[in-house]
Biopython code that builds the backbone (N, CA, C, O; Angstrom):
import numpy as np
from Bio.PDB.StructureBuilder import StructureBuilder

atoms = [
    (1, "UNK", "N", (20.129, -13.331, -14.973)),
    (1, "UNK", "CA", (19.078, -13.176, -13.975)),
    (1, "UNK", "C", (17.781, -13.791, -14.512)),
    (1, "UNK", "O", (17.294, -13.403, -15.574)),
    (2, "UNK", "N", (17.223, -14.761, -13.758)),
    (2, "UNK", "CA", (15.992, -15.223, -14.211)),
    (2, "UNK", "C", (15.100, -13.962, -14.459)),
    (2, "UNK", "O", (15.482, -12.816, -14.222)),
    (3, "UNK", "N", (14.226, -14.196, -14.816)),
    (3, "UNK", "CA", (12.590, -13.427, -15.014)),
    (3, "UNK", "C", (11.342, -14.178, -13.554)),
    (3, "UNK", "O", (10.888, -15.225, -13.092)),
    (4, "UNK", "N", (11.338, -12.996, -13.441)),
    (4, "UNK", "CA", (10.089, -13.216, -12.554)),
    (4, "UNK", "C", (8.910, -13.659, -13.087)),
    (4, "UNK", "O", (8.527, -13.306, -14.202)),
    (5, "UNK", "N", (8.159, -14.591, -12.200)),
    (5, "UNK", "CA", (6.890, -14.465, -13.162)),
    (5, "UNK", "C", (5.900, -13.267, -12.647)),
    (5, "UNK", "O", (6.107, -12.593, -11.638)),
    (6, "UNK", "N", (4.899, -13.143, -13.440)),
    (6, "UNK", "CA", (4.073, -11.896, -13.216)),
    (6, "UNK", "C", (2.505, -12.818, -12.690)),
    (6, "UNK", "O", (2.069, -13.655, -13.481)),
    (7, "UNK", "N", (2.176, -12.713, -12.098)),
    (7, "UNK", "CA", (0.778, -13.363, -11.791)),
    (7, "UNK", "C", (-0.456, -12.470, -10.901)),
    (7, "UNK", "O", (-0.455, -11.821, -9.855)),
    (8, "UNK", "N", (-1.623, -12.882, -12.083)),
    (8, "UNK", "CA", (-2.619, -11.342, -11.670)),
    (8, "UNK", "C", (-3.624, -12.003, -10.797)),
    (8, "UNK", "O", (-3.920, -13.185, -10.975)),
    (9, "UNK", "N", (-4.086, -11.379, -9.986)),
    (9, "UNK", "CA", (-4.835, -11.595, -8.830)),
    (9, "UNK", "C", (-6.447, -11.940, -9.485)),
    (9, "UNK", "O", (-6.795, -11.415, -10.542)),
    (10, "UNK", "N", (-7.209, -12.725, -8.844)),
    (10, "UNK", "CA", (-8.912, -12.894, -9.566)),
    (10, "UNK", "C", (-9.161, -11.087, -9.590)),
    (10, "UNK", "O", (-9.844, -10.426, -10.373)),
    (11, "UNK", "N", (-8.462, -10.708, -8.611)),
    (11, "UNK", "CA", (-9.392, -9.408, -8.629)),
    (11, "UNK", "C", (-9.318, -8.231, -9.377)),
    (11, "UNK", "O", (-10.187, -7.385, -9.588)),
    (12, "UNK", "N", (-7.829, -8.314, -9.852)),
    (12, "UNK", "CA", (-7.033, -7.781, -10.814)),
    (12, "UNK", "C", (-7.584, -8.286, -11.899)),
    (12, "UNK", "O", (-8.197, -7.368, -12.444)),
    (13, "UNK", "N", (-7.692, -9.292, -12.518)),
    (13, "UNK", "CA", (-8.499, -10.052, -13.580)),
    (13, "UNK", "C", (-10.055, -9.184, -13.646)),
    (13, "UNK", "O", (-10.465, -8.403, -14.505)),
    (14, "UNK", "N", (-10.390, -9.436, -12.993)),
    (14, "UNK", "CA", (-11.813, -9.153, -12.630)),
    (14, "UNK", "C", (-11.709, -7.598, -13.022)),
    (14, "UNK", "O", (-12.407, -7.367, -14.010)),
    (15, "UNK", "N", (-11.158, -6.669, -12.619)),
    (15, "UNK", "CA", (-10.900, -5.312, -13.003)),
    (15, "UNK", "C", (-10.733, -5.033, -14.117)),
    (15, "UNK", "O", (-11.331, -4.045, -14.543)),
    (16, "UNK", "N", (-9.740, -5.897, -15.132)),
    (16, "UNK", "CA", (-9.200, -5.587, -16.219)),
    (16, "UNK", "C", (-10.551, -5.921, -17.467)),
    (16, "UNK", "O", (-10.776, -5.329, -18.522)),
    (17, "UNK", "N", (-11.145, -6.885, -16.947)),
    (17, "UNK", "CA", (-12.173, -7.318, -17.761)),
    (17, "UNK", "C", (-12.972, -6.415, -17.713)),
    (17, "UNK", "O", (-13.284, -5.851, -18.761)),
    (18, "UNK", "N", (-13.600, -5.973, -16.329)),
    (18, "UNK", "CA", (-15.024, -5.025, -16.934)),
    (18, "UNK", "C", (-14.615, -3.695, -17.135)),
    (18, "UNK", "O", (-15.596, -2.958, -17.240)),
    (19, "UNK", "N", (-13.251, -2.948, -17.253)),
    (19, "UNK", "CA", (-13.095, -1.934, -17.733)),
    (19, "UNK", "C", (-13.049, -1.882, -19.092)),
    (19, "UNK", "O", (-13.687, -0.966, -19.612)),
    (20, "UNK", "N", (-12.117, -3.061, -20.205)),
    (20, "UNK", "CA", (-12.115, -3.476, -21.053)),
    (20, "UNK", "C", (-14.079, -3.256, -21.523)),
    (20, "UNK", "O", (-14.555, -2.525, -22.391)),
    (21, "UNK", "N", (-14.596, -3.928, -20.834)),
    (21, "UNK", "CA", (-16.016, -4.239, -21.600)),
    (21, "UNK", "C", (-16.695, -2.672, -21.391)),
    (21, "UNK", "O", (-17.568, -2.252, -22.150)),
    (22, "UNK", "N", (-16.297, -2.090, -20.547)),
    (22, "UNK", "CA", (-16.730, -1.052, -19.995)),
    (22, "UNK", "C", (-16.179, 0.049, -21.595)),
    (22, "UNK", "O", (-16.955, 0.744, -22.251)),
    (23, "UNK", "N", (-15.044, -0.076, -21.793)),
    (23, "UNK", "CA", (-14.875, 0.431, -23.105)),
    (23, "UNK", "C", (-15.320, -0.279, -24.455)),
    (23, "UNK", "O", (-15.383, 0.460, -25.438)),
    (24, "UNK", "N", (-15.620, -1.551, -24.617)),
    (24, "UNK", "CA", (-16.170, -2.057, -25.393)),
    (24, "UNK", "C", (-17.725, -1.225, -26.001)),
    (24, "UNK", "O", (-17.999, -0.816, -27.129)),
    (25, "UNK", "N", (-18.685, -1.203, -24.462)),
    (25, "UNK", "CA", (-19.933, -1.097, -24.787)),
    (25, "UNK", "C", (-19.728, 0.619, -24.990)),
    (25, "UNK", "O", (-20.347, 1.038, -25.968)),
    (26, "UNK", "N", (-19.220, 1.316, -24.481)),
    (26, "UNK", "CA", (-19.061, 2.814, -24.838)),
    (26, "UNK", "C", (-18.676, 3.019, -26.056)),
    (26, "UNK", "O", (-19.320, 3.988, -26.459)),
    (27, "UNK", "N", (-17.888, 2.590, -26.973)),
    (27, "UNK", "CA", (-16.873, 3.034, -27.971)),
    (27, "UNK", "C", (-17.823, 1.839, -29.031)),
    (27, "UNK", "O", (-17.822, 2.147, -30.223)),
    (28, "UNK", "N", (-18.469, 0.758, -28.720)),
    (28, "UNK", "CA", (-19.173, 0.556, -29.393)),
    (28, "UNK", "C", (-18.338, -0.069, -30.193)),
    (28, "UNK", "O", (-18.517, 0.099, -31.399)),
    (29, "UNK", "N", (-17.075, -1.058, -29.692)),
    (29, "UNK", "CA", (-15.662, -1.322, -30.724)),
    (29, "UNK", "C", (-15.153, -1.918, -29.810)),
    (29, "UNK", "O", (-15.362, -1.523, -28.663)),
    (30, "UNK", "N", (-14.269, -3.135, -30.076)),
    (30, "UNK", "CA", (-13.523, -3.131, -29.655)),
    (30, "UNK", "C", (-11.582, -3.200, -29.665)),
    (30, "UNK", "O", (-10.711, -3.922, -29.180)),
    (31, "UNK", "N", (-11.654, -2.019, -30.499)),
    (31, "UNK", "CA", (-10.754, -1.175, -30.855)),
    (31, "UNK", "C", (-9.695, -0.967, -29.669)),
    (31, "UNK", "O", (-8.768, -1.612, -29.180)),
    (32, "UNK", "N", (-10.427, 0.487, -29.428)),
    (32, "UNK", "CA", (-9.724, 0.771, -27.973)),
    (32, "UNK", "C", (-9.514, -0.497, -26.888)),
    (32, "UNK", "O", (-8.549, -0.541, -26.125)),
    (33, "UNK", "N", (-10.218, -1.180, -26.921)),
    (33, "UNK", "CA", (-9.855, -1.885, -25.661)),
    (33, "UNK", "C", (-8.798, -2.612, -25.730)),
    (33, "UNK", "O", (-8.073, -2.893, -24.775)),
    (34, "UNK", "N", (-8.592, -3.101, -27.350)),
    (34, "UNK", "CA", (-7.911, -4.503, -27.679)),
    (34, "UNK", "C", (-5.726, -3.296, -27.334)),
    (34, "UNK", "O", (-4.692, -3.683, -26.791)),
    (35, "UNK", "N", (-6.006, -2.249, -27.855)),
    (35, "UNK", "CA", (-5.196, -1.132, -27.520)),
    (35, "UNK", "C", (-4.529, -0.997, -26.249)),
    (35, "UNK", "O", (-3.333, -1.202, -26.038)),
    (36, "UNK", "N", (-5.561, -0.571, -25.276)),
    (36, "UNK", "CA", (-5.242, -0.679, -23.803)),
    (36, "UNK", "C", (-4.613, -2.332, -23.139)),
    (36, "UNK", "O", (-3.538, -2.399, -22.543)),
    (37, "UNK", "N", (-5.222, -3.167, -23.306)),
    (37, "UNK", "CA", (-4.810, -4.745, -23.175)),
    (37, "UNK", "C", (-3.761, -4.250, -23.373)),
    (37, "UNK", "O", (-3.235, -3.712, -22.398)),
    (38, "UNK", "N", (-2.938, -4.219, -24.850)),
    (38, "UNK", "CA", (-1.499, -4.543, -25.130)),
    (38, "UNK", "C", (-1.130, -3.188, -24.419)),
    (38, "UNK", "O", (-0.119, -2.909, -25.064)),
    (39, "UNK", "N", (-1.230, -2.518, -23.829)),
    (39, "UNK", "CA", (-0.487, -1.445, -23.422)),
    (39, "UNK", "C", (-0.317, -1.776, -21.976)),
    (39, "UNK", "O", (0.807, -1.767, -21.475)),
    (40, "UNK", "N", (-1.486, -2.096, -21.217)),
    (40, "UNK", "CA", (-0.861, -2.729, -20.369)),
    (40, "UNK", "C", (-0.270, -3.951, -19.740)),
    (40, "UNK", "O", (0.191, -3.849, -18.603)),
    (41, "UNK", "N", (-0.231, -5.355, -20.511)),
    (41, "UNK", "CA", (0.299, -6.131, -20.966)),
    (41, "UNK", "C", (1.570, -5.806, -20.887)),
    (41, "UNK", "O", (2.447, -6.090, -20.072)),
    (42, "UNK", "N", (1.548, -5.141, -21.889)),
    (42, "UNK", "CA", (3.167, -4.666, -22.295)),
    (42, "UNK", "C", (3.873, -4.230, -20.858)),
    (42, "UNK", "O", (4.659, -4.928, -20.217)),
    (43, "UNK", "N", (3.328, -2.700, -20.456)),
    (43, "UNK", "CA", (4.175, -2.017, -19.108)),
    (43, "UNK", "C", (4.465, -2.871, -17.845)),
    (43, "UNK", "O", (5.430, -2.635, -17.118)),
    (44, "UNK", "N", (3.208, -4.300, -17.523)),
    (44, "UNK", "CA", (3.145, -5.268, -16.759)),
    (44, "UNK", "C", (4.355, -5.740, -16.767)),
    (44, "UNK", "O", (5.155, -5.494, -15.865)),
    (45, "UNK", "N", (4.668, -6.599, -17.966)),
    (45, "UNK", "CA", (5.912, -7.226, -18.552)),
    (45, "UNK", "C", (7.121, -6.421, -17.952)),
    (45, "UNK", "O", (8.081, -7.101, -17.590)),
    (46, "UNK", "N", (7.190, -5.174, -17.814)),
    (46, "UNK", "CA", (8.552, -4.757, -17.444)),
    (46, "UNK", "C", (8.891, -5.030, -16.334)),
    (46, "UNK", "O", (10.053, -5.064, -15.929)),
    (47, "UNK", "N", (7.503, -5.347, -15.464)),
    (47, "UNK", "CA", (8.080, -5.765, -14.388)),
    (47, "UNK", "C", (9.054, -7.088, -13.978)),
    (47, "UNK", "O", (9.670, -7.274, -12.928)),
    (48, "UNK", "N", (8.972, -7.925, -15.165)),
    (48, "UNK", "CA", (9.616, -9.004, -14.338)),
    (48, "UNK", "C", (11.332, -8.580, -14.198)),
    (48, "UNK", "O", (12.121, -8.936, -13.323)),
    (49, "UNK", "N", (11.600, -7.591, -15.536)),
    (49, "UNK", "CA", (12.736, -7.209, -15.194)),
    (49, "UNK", "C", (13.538, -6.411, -14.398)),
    (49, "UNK", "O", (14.726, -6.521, -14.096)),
    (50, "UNK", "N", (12.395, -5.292, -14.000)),
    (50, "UNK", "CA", (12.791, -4.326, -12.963)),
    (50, "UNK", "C", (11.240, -4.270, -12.085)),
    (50, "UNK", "O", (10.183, -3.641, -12.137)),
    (51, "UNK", "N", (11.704, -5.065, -11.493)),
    (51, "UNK", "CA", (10.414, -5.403, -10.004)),
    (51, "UNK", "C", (10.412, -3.777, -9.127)),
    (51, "UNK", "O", (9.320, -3.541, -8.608)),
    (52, "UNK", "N", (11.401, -2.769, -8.938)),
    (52, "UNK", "CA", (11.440, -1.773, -8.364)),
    (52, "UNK", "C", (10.529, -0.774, -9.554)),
    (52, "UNK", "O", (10.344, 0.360, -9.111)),
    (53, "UNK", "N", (10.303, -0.861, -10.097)),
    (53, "UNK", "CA", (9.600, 0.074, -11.397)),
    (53, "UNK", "C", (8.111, 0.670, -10.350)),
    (53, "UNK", "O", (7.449, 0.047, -9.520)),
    (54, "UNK", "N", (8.003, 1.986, -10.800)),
    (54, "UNK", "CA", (7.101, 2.516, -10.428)),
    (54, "UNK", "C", (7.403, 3.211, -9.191)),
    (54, "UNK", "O", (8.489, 3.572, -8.737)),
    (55, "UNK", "N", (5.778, 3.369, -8.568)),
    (55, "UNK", "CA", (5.673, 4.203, -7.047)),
    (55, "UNK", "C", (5.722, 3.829, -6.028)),
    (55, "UNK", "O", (4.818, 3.003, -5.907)),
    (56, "UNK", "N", (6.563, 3.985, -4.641)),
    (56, "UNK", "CA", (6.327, 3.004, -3.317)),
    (56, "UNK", "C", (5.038, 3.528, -2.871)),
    (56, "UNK", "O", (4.647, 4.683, -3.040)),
    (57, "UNK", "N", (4.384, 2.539, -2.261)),
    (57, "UNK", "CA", (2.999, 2.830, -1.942)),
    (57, "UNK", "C", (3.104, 3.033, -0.191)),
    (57, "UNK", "O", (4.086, 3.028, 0.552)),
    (58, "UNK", "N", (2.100, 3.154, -0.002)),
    (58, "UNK", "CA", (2.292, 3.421, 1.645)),
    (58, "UNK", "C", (2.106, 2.104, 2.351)),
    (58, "UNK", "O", (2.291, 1.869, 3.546)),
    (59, "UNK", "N", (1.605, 1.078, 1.157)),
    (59, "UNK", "CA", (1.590, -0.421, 2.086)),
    (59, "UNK", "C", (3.226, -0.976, 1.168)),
    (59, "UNK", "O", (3.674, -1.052, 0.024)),
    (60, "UNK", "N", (3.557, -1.204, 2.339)),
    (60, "UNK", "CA", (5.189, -1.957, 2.014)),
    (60, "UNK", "C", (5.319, -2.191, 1.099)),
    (60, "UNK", "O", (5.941, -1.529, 0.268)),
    (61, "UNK", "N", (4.749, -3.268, 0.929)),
    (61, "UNK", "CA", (5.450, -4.432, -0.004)),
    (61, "UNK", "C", (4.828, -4.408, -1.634)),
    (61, "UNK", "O", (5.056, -5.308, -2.443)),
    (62, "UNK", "N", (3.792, -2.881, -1.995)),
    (62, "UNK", "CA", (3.602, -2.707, -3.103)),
    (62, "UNK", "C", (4.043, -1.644, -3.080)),
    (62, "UNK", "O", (4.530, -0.842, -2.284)),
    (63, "UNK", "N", (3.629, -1.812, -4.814)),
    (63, "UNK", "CA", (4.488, -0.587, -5.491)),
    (63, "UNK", "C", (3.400, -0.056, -6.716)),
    (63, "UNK", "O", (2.977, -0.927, -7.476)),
    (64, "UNK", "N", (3.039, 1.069, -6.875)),
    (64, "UNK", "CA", (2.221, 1.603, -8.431)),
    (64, "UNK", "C", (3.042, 1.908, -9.397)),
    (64, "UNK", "O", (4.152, 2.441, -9.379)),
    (65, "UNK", "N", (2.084, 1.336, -10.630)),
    (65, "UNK", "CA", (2.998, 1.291, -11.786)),
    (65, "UNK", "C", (1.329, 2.281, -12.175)),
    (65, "UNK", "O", (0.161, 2.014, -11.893)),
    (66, "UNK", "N", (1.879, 3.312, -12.830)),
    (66, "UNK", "CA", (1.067, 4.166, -13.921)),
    (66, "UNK", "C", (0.619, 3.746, -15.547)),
    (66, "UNK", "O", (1.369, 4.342, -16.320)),
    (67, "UNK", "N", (-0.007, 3.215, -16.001)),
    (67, "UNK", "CA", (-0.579, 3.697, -17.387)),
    (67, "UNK", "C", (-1.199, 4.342, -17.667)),
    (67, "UNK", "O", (-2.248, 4.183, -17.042)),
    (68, "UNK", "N", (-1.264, 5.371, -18.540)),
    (68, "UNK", "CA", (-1.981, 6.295, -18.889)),
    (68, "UNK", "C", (-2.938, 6.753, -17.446)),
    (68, "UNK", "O", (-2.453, 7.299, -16.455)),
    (69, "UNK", "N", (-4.330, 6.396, -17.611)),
    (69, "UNK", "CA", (-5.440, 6.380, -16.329)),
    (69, "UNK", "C", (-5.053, 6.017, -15.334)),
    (69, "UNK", "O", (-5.253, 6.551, -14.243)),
    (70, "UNK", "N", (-4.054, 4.452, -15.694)),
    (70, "UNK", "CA", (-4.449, 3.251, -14.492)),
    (70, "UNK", "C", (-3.480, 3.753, -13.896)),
    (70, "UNK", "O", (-2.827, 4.771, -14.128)),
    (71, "UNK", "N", (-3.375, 2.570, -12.680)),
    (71, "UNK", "CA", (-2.327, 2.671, -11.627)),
    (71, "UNK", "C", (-2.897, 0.659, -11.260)),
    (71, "UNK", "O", (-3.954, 0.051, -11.087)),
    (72, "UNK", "N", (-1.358, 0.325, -11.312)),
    (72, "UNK", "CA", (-1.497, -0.832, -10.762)),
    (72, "UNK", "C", (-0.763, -1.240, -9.862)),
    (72, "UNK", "O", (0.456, -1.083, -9.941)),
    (73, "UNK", "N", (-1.521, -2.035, -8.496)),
    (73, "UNK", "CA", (-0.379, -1.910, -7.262)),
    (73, "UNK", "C", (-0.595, -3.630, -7.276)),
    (73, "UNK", "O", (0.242, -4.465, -7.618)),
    (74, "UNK", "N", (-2.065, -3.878, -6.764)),
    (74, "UNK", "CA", (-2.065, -5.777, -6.740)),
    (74, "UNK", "C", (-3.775, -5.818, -7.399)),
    (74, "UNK", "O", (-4.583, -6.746, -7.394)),
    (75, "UNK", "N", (-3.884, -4.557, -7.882)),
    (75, "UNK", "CA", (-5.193, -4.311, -8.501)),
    (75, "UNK", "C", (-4.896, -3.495, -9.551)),
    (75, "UNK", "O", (-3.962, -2.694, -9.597)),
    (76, "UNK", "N", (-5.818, -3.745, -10.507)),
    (76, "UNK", "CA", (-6.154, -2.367, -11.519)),
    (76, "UNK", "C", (-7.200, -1.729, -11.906)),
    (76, "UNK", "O", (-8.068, -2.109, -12.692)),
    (77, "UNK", "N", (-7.083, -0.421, -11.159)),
    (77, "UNK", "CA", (-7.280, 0.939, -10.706)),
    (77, "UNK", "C", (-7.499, 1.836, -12.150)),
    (77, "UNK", "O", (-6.574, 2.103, -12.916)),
    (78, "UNK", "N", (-8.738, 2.187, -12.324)),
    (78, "UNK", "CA", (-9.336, 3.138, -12.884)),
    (78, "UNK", "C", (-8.731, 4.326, -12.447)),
    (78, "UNK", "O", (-8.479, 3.988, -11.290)),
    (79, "UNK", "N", (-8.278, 5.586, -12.557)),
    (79, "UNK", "CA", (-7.764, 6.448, -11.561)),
    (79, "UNK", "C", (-8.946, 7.615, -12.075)),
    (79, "UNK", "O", (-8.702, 8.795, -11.822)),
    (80, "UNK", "N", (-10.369, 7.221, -12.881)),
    (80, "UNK", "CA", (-10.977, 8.526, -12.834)),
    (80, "UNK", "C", (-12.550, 7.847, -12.256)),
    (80, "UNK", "O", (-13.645, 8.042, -12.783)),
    (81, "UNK", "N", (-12.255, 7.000, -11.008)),
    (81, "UNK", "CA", (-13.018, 6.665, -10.468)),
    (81, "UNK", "C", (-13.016, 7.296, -8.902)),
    (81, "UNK", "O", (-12.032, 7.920, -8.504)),
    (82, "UNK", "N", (-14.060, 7.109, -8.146)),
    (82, "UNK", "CA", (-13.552, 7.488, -6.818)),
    (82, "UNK", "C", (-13.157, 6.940, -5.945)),
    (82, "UNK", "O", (-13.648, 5.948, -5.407)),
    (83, "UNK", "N", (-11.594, 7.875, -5.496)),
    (83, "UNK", "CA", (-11.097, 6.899, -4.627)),
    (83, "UNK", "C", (-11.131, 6.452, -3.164)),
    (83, "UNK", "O", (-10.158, 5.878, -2.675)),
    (84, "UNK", "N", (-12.213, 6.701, -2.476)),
    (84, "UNK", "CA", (-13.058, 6.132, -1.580)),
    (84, "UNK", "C", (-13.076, 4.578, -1.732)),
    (84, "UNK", "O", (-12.817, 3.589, -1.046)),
    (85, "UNK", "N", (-13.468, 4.845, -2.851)),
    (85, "UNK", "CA", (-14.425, 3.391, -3.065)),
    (85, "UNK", "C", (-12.690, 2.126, -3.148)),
    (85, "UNK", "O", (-12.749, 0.938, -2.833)),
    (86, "UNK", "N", (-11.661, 2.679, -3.527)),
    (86, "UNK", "CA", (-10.645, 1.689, -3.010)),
    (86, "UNK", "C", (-10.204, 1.036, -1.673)),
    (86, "UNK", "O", (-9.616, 1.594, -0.746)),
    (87, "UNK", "N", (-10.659, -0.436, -1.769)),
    (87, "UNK", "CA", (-10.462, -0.634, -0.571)),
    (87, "UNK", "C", (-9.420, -1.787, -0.872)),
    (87, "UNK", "O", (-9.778, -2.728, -1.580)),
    (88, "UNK", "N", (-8.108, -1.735, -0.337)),
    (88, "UNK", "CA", (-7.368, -2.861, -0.047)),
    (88, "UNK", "C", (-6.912, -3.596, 0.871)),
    (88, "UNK", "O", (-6.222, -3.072, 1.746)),
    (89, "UNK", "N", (-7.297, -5.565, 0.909)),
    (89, "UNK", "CA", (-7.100, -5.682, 1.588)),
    (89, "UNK", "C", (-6.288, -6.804, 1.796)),
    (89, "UNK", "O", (-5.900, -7.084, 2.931)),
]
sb = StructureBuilder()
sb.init_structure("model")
sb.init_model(0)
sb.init_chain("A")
sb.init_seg("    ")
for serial, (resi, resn, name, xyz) in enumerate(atoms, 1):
    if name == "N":
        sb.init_residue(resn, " ", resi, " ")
    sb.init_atom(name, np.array(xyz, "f"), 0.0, 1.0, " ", f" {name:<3s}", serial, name[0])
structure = sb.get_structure()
């Protein structure tokens, strides 16, 4: 079975970066962040092998995958933010 490729959205990008920096400037390190990257890196990766992995979402054609905090559907989701403020579109 081939491998899927995995490909992250600007906005997904865009998320991953200022949470990353967002732990950078807090922790004063970038320790933790370089941590989280490979962790979710890593759980990302499983997807190409099992594309069903994770949660069905209430929009079809995604699915949430959990790390620790996050939750990733075609974004990545802080989950101790408010979720109002998620808007997908």
């Amino acid at each position: 079975m081939a491998k899927r490729k995995i490909i992250w959205s600007n906005r997904a990008n865009d998320k991953l970066i200022k949470i990353l920096e967002f732990y950078n400037k807090r922790n004063q390190s970038r320790s933790y962040s370089n941590k989280l990257f490979k962790l979710i890196t890593k759980n990302v990766k499983h997807l190409q092998s099992q594309p069903y992995l994770g949660l069905k979402s209430s929009l079809k054609p995604f699915r949430g995958l959990i790390i620790n905090d996050f939750i990733i559907i075609h974004t990545l989701w802080d989950c101790r933010q408010n979720p109002d403020s998620l808007i997908i579109r």
